[in-house]
C-alpha positions as a printed NumPy array, in Angstrom:
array([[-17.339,   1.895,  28.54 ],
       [-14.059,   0.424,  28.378],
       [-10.975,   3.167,  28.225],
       [ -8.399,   1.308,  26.384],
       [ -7.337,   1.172,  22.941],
       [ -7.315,  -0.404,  20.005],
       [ -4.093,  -1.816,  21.104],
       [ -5.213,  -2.466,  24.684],
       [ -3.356,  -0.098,  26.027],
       [ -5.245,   1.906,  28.886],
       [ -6.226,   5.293,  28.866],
       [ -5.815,   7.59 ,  32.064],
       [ -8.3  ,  10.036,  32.767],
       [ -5.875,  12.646,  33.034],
       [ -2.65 ,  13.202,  31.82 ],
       [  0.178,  15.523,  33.274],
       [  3.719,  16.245,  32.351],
       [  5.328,  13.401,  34.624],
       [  3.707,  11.115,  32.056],
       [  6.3  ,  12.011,  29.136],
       [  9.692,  10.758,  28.903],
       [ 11.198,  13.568,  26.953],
       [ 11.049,  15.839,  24.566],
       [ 11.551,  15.609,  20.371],
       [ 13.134,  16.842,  18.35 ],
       [ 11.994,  19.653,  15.686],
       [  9.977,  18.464,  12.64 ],
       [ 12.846,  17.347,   9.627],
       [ 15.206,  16.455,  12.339],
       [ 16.326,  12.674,  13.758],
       [ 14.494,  10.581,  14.573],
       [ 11.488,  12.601,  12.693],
       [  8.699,  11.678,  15.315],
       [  7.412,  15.206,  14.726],
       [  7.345,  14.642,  11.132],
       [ 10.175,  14.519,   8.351],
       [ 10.13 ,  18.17 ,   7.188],
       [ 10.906,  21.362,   8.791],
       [  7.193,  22.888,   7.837],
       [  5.135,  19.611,   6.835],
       [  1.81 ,  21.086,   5.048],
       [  2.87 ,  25.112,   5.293],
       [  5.123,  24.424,   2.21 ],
       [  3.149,  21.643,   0.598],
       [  0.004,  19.758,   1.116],
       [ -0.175,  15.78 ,   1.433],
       [ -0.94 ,  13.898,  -2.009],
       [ -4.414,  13.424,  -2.696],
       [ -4.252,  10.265,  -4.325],
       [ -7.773,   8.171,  -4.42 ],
       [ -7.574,   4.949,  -5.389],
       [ -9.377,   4.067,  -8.519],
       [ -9.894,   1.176, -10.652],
       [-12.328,  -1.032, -12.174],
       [-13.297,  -2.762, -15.592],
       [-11.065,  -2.033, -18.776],
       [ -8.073,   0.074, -19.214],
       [-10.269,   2.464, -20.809],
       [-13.158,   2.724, -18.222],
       [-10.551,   3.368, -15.559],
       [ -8.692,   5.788, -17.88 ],
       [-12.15 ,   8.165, -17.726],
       [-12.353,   7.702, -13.705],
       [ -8.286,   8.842, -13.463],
       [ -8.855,  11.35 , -15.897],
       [-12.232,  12.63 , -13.982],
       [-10.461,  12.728, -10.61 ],
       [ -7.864,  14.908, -11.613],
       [-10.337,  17.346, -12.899],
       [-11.586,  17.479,  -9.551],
       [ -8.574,  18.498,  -7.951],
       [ -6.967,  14.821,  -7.009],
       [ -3.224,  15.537,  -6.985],
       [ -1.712,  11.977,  -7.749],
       [ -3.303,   8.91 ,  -9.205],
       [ -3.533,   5.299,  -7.25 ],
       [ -4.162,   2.048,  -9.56 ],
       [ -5.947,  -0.648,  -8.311],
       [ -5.682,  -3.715, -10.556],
       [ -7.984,  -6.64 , -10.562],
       [ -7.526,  -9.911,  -9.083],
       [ -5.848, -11.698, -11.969],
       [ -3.818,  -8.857, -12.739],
       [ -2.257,  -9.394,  -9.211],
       [ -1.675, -13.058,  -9.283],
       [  0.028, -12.767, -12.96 ],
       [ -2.687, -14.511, -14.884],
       [ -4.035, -13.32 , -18.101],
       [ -7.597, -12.584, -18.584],
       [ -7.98 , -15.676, -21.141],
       [ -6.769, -17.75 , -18.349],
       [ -9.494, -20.732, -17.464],
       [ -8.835, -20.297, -13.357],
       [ -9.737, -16.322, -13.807],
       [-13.472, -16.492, -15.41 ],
       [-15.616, -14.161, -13.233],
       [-13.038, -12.21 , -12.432],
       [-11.715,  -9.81 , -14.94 ],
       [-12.105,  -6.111, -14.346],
       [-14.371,  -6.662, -11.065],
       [-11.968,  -5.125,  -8.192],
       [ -9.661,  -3.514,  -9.946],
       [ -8.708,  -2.544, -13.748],
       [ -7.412,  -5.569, -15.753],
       [ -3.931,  -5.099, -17.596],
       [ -2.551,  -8.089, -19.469],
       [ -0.302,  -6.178, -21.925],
       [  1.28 ,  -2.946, -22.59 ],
       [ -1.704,  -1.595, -25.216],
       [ -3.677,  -1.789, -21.552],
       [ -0.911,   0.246, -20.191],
       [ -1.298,   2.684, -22.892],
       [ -4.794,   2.885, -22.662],
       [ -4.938,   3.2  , -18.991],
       [ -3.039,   6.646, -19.324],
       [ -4.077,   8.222, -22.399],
       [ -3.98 ,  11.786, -22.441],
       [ -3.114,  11.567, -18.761],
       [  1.084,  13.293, -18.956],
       [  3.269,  10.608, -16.869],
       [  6.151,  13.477, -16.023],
       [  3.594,  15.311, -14.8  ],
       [  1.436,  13.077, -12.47 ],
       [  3.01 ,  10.719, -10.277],
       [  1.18 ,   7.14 ,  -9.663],
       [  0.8  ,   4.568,  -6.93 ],
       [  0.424,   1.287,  -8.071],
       [ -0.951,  -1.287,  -5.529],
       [  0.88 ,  -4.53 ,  -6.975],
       [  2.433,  -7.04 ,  -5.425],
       [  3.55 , -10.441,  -6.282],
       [  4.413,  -9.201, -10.735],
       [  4.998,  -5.519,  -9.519],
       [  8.009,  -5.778, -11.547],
       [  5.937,  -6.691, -14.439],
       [  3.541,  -3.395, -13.762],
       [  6.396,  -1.278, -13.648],
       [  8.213,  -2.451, -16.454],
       [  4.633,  -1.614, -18.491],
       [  4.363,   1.645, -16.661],
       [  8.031,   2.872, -17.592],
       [  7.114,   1.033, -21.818],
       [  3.977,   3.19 , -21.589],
       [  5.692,   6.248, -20.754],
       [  8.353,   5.727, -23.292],
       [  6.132,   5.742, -25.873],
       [  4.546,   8.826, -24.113],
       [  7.942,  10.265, -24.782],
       [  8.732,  10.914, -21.046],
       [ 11.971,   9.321, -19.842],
       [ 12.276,   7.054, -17.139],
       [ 14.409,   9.537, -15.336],
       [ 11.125,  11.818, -14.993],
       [  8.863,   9.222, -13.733],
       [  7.813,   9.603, -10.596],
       [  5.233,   7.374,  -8.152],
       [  5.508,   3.978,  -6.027],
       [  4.751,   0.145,  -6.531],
       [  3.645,  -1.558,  -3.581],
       [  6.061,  -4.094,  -4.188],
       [  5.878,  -5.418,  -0.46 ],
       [  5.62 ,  -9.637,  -0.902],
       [  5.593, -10.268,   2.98 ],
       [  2.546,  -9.237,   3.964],
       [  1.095, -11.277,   1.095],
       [  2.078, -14.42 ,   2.902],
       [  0.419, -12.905,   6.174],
       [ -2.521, -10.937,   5.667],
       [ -3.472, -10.206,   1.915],
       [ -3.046, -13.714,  -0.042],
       [ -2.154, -12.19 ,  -3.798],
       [  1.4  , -14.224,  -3.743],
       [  2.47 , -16.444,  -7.023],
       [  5.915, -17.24 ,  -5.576],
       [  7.59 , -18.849,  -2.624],
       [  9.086, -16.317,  -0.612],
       [ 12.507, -16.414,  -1.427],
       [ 12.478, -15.799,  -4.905],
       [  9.577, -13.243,  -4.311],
       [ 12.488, -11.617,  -2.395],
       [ 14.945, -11.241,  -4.981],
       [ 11.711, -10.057,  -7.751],
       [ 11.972,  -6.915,  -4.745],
       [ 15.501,  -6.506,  -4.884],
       [ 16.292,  -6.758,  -8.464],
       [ 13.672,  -3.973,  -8.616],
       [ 15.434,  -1.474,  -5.819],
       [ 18.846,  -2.181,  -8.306],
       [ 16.775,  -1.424, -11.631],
       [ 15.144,   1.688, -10.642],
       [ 18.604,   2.899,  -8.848],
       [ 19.684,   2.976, -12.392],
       [ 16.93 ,   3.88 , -14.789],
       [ 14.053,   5.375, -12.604],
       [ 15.861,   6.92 ,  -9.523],
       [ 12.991,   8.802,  -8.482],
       [ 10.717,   6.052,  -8.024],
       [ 10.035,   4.895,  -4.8  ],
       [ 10.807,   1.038,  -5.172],
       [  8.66 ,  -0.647,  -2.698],
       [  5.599,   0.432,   0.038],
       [  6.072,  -1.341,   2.942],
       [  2.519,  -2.223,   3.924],
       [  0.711,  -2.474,   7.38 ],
       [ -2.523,  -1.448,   5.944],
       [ -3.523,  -5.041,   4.85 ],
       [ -2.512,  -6.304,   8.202],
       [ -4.186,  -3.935,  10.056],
       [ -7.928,  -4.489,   7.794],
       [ -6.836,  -8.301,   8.472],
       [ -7.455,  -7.539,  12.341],
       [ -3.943,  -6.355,  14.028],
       [ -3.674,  -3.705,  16.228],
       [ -2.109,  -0.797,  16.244],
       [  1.133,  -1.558,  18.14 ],
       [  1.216,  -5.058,  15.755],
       [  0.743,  -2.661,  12.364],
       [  3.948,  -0.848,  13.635],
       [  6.078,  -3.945,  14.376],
       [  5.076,  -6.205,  11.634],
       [  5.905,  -3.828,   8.983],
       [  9.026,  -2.555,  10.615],
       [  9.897,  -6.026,  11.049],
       [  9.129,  -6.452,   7.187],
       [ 11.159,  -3.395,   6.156],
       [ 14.384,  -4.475,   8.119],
       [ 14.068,  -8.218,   5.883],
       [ 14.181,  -5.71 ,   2.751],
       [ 16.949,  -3.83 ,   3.931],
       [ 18.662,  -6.893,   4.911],
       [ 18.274,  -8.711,   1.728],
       [ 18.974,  -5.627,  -0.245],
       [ 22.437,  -5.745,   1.813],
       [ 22.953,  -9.123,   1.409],
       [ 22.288,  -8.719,  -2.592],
       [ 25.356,  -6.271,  -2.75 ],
       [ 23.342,  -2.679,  -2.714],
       [ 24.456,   0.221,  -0.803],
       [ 21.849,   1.219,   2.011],
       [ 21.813,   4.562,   1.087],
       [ 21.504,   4.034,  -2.674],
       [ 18.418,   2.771,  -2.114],
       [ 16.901,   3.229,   1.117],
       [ 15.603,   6.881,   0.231],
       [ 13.23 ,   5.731,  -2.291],
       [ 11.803,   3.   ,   0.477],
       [  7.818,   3.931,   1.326],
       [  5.345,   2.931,   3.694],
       [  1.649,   2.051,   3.861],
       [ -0.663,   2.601,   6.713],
       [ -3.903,   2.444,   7.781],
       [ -5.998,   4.751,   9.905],
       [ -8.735,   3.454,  12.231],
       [-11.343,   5.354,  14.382],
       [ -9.189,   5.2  ,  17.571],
       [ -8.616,   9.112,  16.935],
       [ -5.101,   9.75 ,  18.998],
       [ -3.646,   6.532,  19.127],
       [ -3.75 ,   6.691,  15.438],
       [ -1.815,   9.837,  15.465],
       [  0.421,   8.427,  18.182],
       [  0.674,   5.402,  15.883],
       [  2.312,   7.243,  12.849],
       [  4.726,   9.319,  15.033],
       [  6.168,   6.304,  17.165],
       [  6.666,   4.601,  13.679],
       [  8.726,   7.292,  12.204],
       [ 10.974,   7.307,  15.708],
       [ 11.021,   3.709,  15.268],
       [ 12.236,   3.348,  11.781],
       [ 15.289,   6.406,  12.006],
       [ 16.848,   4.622,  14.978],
       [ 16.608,   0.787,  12.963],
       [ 18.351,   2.643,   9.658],
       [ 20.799,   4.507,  11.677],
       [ 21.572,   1.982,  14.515],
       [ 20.863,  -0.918,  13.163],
       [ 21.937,  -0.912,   9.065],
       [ 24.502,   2.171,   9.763],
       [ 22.46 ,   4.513,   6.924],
       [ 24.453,   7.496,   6.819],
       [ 21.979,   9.832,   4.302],
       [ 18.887,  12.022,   6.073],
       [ 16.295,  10.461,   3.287],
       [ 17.339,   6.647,   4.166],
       [ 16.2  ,   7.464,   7.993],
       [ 13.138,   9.263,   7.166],
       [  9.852,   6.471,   6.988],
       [  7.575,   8.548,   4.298],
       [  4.11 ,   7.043,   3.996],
       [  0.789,   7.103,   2.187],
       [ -2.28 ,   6.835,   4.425],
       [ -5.606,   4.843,   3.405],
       [ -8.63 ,   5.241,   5.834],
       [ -9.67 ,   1.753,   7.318],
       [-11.921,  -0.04 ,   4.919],
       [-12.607,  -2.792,   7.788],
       [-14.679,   0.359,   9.532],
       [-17.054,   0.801,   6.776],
       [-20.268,  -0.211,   7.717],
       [-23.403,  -1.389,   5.182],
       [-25.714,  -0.646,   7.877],
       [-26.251,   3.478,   7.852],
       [-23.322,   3.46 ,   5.168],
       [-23.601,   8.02 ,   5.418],
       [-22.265,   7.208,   8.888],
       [-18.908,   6.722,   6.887],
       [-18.744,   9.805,   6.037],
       [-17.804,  10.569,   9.461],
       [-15.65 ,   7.513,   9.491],
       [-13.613,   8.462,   6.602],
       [-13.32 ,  12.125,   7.947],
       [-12.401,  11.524,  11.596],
       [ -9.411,   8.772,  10.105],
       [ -8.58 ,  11.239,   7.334],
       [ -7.985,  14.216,   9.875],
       [ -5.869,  11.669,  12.358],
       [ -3.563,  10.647,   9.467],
       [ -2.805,  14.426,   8.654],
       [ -2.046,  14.85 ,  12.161],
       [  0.374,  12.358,  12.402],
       [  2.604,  13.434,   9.132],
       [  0.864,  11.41 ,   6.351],
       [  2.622,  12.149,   2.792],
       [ -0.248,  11.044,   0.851],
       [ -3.554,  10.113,   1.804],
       [ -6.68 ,   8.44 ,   0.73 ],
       [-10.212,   8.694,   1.984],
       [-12.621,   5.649,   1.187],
       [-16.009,   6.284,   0.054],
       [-18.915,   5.529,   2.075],
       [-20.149,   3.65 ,  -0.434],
       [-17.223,   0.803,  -0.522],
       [-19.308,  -1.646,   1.946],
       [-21.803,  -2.14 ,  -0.329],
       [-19.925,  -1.63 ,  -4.169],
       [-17.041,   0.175,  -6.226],
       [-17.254,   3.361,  -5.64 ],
       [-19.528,   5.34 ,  -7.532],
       [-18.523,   9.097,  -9.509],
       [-20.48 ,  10.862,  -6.471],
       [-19.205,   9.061,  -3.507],
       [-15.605,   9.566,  -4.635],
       [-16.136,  12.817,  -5.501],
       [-17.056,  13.577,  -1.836],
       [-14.083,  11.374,  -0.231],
       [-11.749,  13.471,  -2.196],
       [-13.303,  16.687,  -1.161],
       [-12.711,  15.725,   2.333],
       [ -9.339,  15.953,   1.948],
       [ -9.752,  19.258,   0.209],
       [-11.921,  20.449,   2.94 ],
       [ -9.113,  18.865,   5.531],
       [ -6.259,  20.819,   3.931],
       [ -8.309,  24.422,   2.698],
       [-11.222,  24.801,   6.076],
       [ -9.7  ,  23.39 ,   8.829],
       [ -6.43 ,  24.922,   9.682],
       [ -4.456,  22.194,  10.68 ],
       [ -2.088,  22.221,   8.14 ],
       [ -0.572,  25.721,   8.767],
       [  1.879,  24.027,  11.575],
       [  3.913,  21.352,  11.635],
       [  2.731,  18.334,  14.28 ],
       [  0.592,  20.997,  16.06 ],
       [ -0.274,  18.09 ,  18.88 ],
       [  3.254,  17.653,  19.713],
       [  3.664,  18.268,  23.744],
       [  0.384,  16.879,  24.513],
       [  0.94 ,  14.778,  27.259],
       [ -1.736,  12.054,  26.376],
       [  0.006,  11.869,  22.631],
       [  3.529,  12.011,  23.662],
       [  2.994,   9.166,  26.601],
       [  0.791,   7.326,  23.86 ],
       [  3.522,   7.142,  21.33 ],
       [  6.191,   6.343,  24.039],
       [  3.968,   3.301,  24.852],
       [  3.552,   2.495,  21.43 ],
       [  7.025,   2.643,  20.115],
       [  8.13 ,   0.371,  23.096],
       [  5.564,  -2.192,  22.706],
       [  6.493,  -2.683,  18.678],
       [ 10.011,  -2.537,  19.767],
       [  9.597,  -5.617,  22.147],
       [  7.55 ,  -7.332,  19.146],
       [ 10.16 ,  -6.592,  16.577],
       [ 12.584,  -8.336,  19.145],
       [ 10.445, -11.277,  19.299],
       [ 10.394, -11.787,  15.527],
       [ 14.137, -10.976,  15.426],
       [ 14.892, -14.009,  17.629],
       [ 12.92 , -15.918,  15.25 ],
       [ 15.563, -15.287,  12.807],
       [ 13.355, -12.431,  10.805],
       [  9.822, -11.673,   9.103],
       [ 10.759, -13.898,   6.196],
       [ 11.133, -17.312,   9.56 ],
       [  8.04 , -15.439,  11.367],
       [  5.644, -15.857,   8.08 ],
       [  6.744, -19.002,   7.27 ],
       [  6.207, -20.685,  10.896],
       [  2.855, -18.807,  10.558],
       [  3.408, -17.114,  13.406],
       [  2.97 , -13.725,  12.392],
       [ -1.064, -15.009,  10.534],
       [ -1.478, -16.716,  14.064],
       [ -0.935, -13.107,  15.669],
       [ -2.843, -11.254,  12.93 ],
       [ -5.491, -13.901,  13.579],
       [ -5.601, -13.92 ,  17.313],
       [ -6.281, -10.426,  17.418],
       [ -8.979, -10.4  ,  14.579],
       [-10.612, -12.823,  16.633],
       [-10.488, -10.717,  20.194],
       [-12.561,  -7.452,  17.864],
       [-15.042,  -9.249,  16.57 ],
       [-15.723, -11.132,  19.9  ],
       [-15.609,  -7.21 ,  21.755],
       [-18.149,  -6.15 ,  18.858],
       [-20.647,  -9.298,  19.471],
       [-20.385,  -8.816,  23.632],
       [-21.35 ,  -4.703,  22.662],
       [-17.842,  -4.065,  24.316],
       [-16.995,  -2.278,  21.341],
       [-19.919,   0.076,  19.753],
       [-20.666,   0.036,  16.208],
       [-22.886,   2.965,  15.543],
       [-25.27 ,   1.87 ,  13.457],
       [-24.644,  -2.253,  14.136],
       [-24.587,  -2.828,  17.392],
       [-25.706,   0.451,  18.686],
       [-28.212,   3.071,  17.3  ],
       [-29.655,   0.658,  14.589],
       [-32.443,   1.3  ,  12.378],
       [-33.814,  -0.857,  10.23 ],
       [-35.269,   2.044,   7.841],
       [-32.055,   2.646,   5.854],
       [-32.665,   4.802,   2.5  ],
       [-31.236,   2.939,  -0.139],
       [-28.157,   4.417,  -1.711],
       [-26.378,   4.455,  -5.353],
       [-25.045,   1.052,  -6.299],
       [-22.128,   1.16 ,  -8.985],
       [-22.446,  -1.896, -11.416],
       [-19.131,  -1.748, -13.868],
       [-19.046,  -3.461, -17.372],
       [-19.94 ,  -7.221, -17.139],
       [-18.412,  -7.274, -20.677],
       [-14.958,  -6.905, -19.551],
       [-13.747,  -9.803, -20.005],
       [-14.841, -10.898, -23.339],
       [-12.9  ,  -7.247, -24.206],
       [ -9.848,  -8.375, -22.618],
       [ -9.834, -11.899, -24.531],
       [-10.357, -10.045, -27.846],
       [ -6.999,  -7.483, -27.207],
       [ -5.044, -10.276, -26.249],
       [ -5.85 , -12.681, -28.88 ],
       [ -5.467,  -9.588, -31.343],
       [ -2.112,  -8.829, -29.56 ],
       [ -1.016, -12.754, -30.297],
       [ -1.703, -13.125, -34.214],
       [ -0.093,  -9.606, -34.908],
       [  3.386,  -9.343, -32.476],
       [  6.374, -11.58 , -33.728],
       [  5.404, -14.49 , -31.942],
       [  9.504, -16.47 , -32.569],
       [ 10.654, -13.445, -31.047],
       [  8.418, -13.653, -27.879],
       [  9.334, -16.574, -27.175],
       [ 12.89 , -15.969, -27.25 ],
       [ 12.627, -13.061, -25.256],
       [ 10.255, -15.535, -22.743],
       [ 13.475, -18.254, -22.883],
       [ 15.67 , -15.414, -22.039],
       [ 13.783, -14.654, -18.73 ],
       [ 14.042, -18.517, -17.909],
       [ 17.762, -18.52 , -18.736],
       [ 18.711, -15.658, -16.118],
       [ 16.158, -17.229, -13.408],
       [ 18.224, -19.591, -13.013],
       [ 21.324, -17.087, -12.723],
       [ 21.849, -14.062, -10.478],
       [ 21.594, -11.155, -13.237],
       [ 18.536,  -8.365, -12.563],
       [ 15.33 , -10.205, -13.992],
       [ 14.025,  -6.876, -15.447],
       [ 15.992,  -6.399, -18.225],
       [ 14.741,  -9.676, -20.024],
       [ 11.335,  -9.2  , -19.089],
       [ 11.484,  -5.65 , -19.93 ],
       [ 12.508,  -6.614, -23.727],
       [  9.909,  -9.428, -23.512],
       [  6.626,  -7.024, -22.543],
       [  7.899,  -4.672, -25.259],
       [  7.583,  -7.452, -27.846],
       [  3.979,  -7.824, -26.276],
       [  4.56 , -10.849, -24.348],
       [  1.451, -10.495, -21.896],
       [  1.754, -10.008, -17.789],
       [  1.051, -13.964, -17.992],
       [  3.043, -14.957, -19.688],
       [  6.117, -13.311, -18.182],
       [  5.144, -14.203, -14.826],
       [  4.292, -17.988, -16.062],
       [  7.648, -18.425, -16.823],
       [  8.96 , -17.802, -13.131],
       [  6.079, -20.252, -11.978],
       [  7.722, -22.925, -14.227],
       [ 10.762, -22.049, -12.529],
       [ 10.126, -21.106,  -9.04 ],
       [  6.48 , -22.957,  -8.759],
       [  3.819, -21.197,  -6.502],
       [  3.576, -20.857,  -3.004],
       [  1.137, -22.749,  -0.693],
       [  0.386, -22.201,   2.815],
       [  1.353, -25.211,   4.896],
       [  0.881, -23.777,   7.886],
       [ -3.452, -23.455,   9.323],
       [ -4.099, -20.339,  11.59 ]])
């Protein structure tokens, strides 16, 4: 058995004080390795937010709505695949597609649907969007509005993070430079309507379930962060106006304490970049908050109850290293969506995590060990020399489009999978401990008649809105593409005239076009 990680770094059998450089500070104080408040989970539990989405607006409404009854504390939307390349349901490229990983929205009666009877100043939402986040938001805030909640109330996160589209996760419409002012234009907007709205989640998870290691998860979306900051600069904002509503996204693997290690050397990481590098003077623009989803790459179909212990073990290491929100996968997700029993059980192992286990009631309670300090010394300085590396490349923005950042992602997909086929890395359950007598579990099967719903609200939507003053509203949009004004306030008015998610985001594609790879990995 080899004693490395999943990073390659190698594991000594024993560890003694000589083996850490120094040590941290307390939890809530620079550079928040130990965590970025005084008592972490003592004062408040992490958000239990479970991702959830599937079918119509109103199928995923009665999910949401379920989940909270359970106990979930915060709701996570996952759209589905047209949704998150801007195309409407009616559109000819999308048939098959509607509804199957993720809830379709094409206008803002979806949006309204999707959270009826579920309070939006009382519940805060993640929305995992990407490429038309703006759009999504823009709904979210329209939907609220007519919820009679104020934007000033709202509170929740849009992934918003375009880069690691380009390397790892492929839902892009736009080249990358325009993507990049969609992001920006969106920290300005939400600076002045929704302040408490975190603007963007910086994402490693899709890198990591792409194949990077740990040490690449931490530079990659570091190295993505800093081209946010930077073009956020460059667009005029002030670094502390907007860098305290800036969020993170993170996987958590089965590598139990480099994970942990992982999560703390990020957070040391990120305070010194803001401080050192961007001169961020406010305590909230140095701190790197961050919502944890266990790795879906681990689930197995072979013995899928083994992922029960999967999800658990990754659950437990991201409360250990300072998650702010979590989410625990359901064993079932190999096979299908979710079903109502599966999730019910992921969410009660966080509840079982925070209520039976005692490791919330202190803050970082592994700090000192020497094997996790020297682990996240290690750590930090290997994403440090990778963030250099993409630095002299001229950025992430350069790195993605050379390809070099896929070609690592790829490289290191490829070295796995080759350790799990030479047995070098055990698989319980598929390369190790098999058994062919697997008892059959619960397959979900959501709505096949999705989509002819979703053609039937939008052509509805189209013969009653004022269709001259759509497409004025749609003109407008074009008009200040081609300027430097924020792009949200047109599209805003144009999705409250009922202009569908397509249609705003076709008119950027007519402008901008859409981005293809030119680069093979």
């Amino acid at each position: 058995m080899a004693h490395i990680t999943d990073s390659g770094i190698a594991i000594k059998p024993l560890y003694r004080a000589e083996d850490v450089v120094a040590p941290q500070a307390d939890p809530g104080q620079y550079p928040y390795t130990r965590g970025v408040y005084p008592e972490m989970y003592r004062s408040r539990f992490w958000t239990m937010r479970q991702y959830a989405g599937y079918a119509s607006a109103r199928a995923s409404n009665e999910r949401y709505r379920y989940l909270l009854e359970q106990g979930q504390t915060g709701l996570s939307v996952a759209f589905d695949l047209p949704t998150q390349l801007g195309l409407d349901s009616d559109d000819e490229r999308v048939d098959g597609e509607v509804g199957k990983v993720g809830v379709a929205i094409d206008c803002l009666e979806d949006m309204l649907t999707l959270f009826d009877h579920i309070p939006l100043d009382k519940v805060t939402t993640s929305m995992t969007i990407n490429a038309p986040a703006a759009v999504l938001l823009l709904l979210y805030e329209l939907a609220a509005e007519r919820q009679g909640v104020p934007a000033s109330a709202l509170g929740g996160t849009i992934q918003n993070d375009i880069l690691k589209e380009y390397s790892a996760r492929g839902t892009y419409i736009y080249p990358p430079r325009p993507s990049m002012r969609l992001v920006t234009d969106t920290f300005a907007y939400c600076a002045e309507r929704i302040p408490k709205w975190n603007t963007i989640s910086i994402s490693g998870y899709h890198m990591r379930e792409a194949g990077c290691t740990a040490v690449q998860e931490i530079a990659f979306t570091l190295a993505n962060g800093i081209a946010y900051v930077a073009a956020a600069k460059a667009a005029g904002l002030d670094v502390d106006r907007f860098a305290p509503r800036l969020s993170f996204f993170f996987a958590c693997h089965n590598n139990f304490l480099e994970e942990i290690a992982k999560f703390r050397a990020a957070r040391r990481l990120w305070a010194t970049i803001m401080k050192e590098r961007f001169g961020a003077q406010k305590e909230q623009s140095l701190m790197l908050r961050f919502h944890t989803q266990t790795a879906g790459s681990s689930l197995m179909a072979q013995q899928p109850l083994n992922n029960v212990v999967r999800t658990t073990m990754q659950g437990l290491a991201a409360v250990l290293g300072g998650t702010q929100s979590l989410h625990t996968n359901s064993y079932d997700e190999a096979i299908g969506l979710p079903t109502e029993q599966a999730a019910t059980l992921a969410l009660r192992t966080q509840q079982i995590i925070a209520y039976e286990s005692g490791v919330a009631s202190s803050a970082d309670p592994l700090a000192g060990s020497y094997l996790i300090e020297s682990l996240t010394d290690e750590l930090a300085a290997q994403a440090t020399l990778l963030i250099a590396e993409i630095d002299a490349m001229g950025g992430a923005v350069p790195a993605i489009e050379a390809g070099w950042v896929q070609a690592a992602i790829a490289d290191a997909a490829y070295a796995y999978q080759r350790n799990i086929e030479s047995h070098e890395q055990v698989i319980v359950g598929l390369n190790k401990f098999t058994d062919s007598s697997d008892t059959p579990i619960p397959v979900f099967r959501p709505d096949e008649g999705v989509g002819a719903e979703q053609i039937a609200t939008i052509k509805r939507i189209r013969a009653s809105r004022d269709e001259a003053a759509v497409q004025a509203a749609l003109a407008e949009i074009g008009r200040v593409a081609h300027g430097t004004d924020n792009l949200l306030h047109p599209m805003r008015a144009a999705l409250a005239l009922n202009a569908t998610v397509g249609e705003v985001c076709g008119v950027l594609r007519g402008i901008w076009g859409e981005y293809r790879p030119t680069v093979k990995v």
